[in-house]
C-alpha positions in Angstrom: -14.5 12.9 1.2 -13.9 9.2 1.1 -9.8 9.7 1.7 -10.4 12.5 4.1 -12.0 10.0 6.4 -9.6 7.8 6.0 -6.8 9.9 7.4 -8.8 11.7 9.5 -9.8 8.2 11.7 -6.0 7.2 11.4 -5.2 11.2 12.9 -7.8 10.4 15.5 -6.3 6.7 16.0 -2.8 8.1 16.5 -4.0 11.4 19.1 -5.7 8.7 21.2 -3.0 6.3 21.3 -0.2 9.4 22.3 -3.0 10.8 24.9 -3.2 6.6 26.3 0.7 6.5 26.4 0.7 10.4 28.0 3.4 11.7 25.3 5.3 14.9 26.2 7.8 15.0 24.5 8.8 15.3 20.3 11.6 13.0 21.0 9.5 9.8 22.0 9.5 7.1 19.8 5.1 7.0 19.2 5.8 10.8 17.8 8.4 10.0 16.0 7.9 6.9 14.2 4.3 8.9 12.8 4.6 10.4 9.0 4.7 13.7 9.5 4.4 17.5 7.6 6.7 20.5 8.3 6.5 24.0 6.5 10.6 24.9 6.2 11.6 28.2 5.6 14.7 27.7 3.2 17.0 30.9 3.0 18.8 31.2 -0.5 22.0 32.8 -1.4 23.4 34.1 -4.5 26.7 34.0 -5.7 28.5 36.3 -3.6 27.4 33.8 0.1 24.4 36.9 0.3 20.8 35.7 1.8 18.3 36.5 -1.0 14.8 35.2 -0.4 13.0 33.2 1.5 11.4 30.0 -0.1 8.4 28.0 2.2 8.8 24.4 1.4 6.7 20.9 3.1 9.1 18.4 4.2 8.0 15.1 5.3 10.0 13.5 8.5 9.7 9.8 10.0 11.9 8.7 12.7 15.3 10.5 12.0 14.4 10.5 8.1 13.3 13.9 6.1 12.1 13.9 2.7 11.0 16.8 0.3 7.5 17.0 -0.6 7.2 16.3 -4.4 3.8 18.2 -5.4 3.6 15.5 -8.1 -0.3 15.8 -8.9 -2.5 12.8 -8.6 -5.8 13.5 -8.7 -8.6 13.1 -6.0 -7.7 9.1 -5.9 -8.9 6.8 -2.6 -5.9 6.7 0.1 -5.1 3.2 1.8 -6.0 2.7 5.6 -3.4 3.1 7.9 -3.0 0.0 10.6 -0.1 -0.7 12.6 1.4 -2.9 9.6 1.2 -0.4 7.5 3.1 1.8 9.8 6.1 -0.4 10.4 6.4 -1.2 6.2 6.3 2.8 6.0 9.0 3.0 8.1 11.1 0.2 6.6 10.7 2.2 3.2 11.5 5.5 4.6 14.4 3.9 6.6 16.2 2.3 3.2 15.4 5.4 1.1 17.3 7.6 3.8 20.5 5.3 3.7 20.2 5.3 -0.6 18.9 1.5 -1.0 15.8 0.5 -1.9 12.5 -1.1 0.1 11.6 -5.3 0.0 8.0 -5.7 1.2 7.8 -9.8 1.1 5.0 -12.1 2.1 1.5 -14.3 0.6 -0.6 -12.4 -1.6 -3.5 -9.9 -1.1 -1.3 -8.4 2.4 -0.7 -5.2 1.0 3.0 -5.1 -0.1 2.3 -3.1 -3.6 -0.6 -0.5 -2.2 1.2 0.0 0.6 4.5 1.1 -1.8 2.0 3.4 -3.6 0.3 4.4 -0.7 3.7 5.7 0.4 4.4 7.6 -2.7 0.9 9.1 -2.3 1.8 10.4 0.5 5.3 12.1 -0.5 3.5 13.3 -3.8 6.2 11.6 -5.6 5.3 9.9 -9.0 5.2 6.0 -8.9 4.9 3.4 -11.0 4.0 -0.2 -10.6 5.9 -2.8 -12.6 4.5 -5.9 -13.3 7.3 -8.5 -13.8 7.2 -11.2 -15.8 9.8 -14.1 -17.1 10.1 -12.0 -19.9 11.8 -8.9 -19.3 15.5 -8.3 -20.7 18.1 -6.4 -19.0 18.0 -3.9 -22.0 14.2 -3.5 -21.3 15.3 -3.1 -17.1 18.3 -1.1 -18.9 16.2 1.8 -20.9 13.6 1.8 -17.8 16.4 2.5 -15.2 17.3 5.7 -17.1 13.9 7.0 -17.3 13.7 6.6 -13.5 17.0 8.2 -12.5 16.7 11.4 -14.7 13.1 11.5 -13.7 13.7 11.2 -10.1 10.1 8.7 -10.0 10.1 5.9 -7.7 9.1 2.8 -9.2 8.1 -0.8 -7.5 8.4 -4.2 -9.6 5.4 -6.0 -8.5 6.4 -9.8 -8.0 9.9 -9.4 -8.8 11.3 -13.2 -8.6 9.4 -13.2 -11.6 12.3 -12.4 -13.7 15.0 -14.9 -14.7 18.0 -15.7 -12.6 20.3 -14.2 -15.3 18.5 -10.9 -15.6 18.5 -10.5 -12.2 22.0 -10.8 -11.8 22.6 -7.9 -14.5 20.0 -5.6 -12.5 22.2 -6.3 -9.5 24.9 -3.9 -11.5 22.5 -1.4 -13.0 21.0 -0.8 -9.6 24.7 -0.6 -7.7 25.8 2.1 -10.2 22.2 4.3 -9.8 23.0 4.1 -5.8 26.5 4.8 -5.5 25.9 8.0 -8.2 22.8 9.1 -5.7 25.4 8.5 -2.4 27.7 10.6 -4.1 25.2 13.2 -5.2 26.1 13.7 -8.7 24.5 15.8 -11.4 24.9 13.3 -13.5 26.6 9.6 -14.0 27.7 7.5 -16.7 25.2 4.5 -16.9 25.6 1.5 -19.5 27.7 4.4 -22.0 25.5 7.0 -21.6 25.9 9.8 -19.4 22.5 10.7 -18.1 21.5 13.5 -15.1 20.5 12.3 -12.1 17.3 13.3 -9.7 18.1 12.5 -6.2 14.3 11.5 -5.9 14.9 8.3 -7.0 13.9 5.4 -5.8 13.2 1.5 -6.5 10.5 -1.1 -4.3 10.5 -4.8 -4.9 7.5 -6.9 -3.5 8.3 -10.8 -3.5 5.6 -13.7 -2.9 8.2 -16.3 -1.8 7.8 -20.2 -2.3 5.2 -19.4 -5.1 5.8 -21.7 -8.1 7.8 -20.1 -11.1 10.2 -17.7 -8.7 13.5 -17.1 -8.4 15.8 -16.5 -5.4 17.3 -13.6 -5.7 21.4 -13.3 -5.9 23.0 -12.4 -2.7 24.3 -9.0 -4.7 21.0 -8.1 -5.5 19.6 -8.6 -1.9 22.4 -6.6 -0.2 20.8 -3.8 -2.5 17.0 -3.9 -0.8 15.7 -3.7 2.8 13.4 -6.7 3.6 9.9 -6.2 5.5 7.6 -9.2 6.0 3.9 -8.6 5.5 1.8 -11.8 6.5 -1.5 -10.9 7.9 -3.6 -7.6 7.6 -5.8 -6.5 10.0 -9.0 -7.2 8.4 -11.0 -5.9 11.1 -9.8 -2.4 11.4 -9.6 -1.8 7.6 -13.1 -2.8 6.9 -14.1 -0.5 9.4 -12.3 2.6 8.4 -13.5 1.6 4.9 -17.0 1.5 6.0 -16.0 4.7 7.4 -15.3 6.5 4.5 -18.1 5.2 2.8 -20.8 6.6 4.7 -21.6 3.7 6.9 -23.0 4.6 10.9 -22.4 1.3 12.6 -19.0 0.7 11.2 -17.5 -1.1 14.3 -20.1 -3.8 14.9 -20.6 -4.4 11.5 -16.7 -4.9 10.2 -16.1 -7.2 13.1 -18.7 -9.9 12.1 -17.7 -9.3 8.5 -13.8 -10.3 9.6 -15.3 -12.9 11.4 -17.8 -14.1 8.4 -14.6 -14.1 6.1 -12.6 -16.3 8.9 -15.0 -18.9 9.5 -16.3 -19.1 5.5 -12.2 -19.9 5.0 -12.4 -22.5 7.6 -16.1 -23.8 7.1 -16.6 -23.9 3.5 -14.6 -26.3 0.8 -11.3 -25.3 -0.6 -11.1 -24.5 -4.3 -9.0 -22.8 -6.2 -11.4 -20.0 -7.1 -12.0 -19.7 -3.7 -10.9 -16.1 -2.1 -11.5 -15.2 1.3 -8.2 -12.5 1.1 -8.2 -8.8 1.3 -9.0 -8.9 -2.4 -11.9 -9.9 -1.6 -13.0 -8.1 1.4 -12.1 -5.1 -0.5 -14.5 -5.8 -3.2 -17.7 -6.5 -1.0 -16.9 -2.9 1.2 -16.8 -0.9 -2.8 -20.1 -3.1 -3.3 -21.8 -2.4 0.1 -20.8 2.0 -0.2 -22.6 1.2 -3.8 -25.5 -0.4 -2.7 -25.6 2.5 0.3 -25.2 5.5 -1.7 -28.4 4.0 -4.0 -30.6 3.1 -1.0 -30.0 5.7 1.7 -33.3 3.9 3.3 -32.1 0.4 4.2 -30.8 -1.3 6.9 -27.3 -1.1 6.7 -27.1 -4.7 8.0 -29.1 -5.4 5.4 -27.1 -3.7 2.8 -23.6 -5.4 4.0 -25.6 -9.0 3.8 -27.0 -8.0 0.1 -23.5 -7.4 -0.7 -21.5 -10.2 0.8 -24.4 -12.7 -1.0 -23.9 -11.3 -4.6 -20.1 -11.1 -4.4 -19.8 -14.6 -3.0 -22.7 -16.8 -3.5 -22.1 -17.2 -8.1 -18.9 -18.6 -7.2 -19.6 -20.8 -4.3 -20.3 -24.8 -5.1 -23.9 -26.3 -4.3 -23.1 -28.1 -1.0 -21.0 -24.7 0.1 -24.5 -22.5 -0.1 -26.2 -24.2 2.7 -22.8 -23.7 5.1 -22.5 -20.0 3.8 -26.1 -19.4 4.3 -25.8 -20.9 8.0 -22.8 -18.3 8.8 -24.8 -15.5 7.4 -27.9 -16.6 10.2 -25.9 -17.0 12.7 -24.0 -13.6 12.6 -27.0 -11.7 11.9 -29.9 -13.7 13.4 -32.9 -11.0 13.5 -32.0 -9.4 10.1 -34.3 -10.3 6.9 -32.8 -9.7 3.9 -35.3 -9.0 1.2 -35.3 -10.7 -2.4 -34.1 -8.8 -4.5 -35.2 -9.2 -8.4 -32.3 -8.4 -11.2 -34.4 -9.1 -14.2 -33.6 -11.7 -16.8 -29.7 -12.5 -17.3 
């Protein structure tokens, strides 16, 4: 139910936005630029040119991009909210994947870049699989995992990829130039590091970067030309708590995600900096899961009371004595006639 909701607010989003701009027309660019489903009836011959049955198959299309559905089974997992960010990364990752290179989602941490990637894949039904990268990989790791990919036709993103070392990375350059001039061509099959291997034309590779972190690389200049950059700074903290809220059975979604966003914004500002501090989506993330918890438990409570319960016990164990007071303070201020009652959790 929960992912239902979340696509179906996103369907609404996107009606009310093409009713505001008074769309007519499939060509315009707010129809367009929207992930969209199309049944295809695909005639198939035999060997003689003759038309022998009809096949029904789902194609996805985005801007002048068309993809084949890959009914790669997931499971009933949660779906990512769709904001205007996540819209424009979408299309940057179906834009490279159309002209055979792959997708660079770059920018600070907790933005989205990776569950956006996988969001994406979702959304295909493609298989995908996050890499995390580390210092240690060797190209003959990158070399065996490369084959895998191709023949399988899975998409794969390496989470933090400046991770790896300079000279790796150079050597990745060349595997990844041979995979995409074999799927430009569309060959059955290509020779790769001595082996010749089949080749699925499904494939495709995602990189997310956190730039001017300590410990990364810049990548090579052959290795860039290989990847389509999109920046991803801020997410819209605002709208995604409220779909989340959404999804998990909350009423008064709207009011109450704005003075969460603004809760988080001034406790960043307000309160000490420390390295364990995290006022991210991370972490806004965490205290929505917390607050449908708490909900779905006590169907009878307030649910400003219920978001206040669960922004305390996510934040207030990690906060320093002298922030308590200042967190408490935002808390009264945002919510001055609620009372939140004590709640007992027995002996630690």
């Amino acid at each position: 139910m929960g992912a239902l909701i979340v696509l179906d607010v996103h369907a609404i989003e996107v009606t009310r936005r093409l009713v505001k701009e008074r769309v007519d027309d499939i060509n315009n660019f707010s129809w367009q630029c929207q992930l969209r489903y199309y049944w295809e009836i695909l005639q198939e011959t035999d060997g003689d040119g003759l038309t022998n049955d009809q096949t029904h198959e789902v194609f996805v299309k985005q801007t002048n991009t068309r993809f084949r559905y890959g009914y790669e089974y997931q499971g009933n997992g949660p779906r990512l909210v769709v904001t205007p960010l996540t819209d424009k990364c979408y299309m940057t990752l179906t834009g490279a994947l159309h002209l055979n290179y792959g997708g660079n989602p770059q920018g600070p941490a907790g933005t989205g870049k990776t569950e956006t990637t996988k969001d994406l894949g979702k959304a295909l039904a493609i298989c995908t699989i996050v890499f995390n990268c580390s210092d240690d990989l060797t190209y003959k790791m990158m070399e065996r995992y490369f084959m895998g990919l191709a023949s399988q036709g899975a998409w794969s993103c390496f989470d933090e990829f400046n991770r790896i070392g300079i000279e790796v990375l150079s050597v990745i350059a060349s595997q990844m130039l041979t995979i995409q001039t074999a799927v430009r061509a569309h060959a059955p099959e290509f020779e790769f590091c001595g082996r010749i291997i089949p080749l699925n034309m499904a494939f495709g590779v995602f990189i997310t970067m956190n730039p001017g972190y300590a410990g990364r690389q810049e990548l090579p200049d052959n290795l860039k030309a290989l990847f389509r950059p999109v920046a991803m700074m801020i997410p819209n903290y605002g709208l995604i708590a409220e779909i989340t809220m959404y999804s998990e059975g909350f009423a008064a979604a709207k009011p109450l995600s704005e003075k969460m966003a603004r809760l988080y914004s001034l406790a960043s500002e307000q309160l000490s900096k420390q390295k364990h501090y995290d006022f991210g989506m991370r972490a806004v993330k965490t205290v929505l899961l917390m607050a449908g918890k708490i909900k779905r438990e006590d169907r009878d409570t307030a649910e400003e009371v219920i978001l206040i319960r669960a922004m305390r016990d996510s934040n207030v164990p990690k906060f320093l004595t002298h922030d308590l007071p200042l967190f408490a303070g935002i808390i009264t201020d945002l919510f001055p006639t609620t009372v939140v009652p004590f709640v007992d959790y027995g002996k630690l």
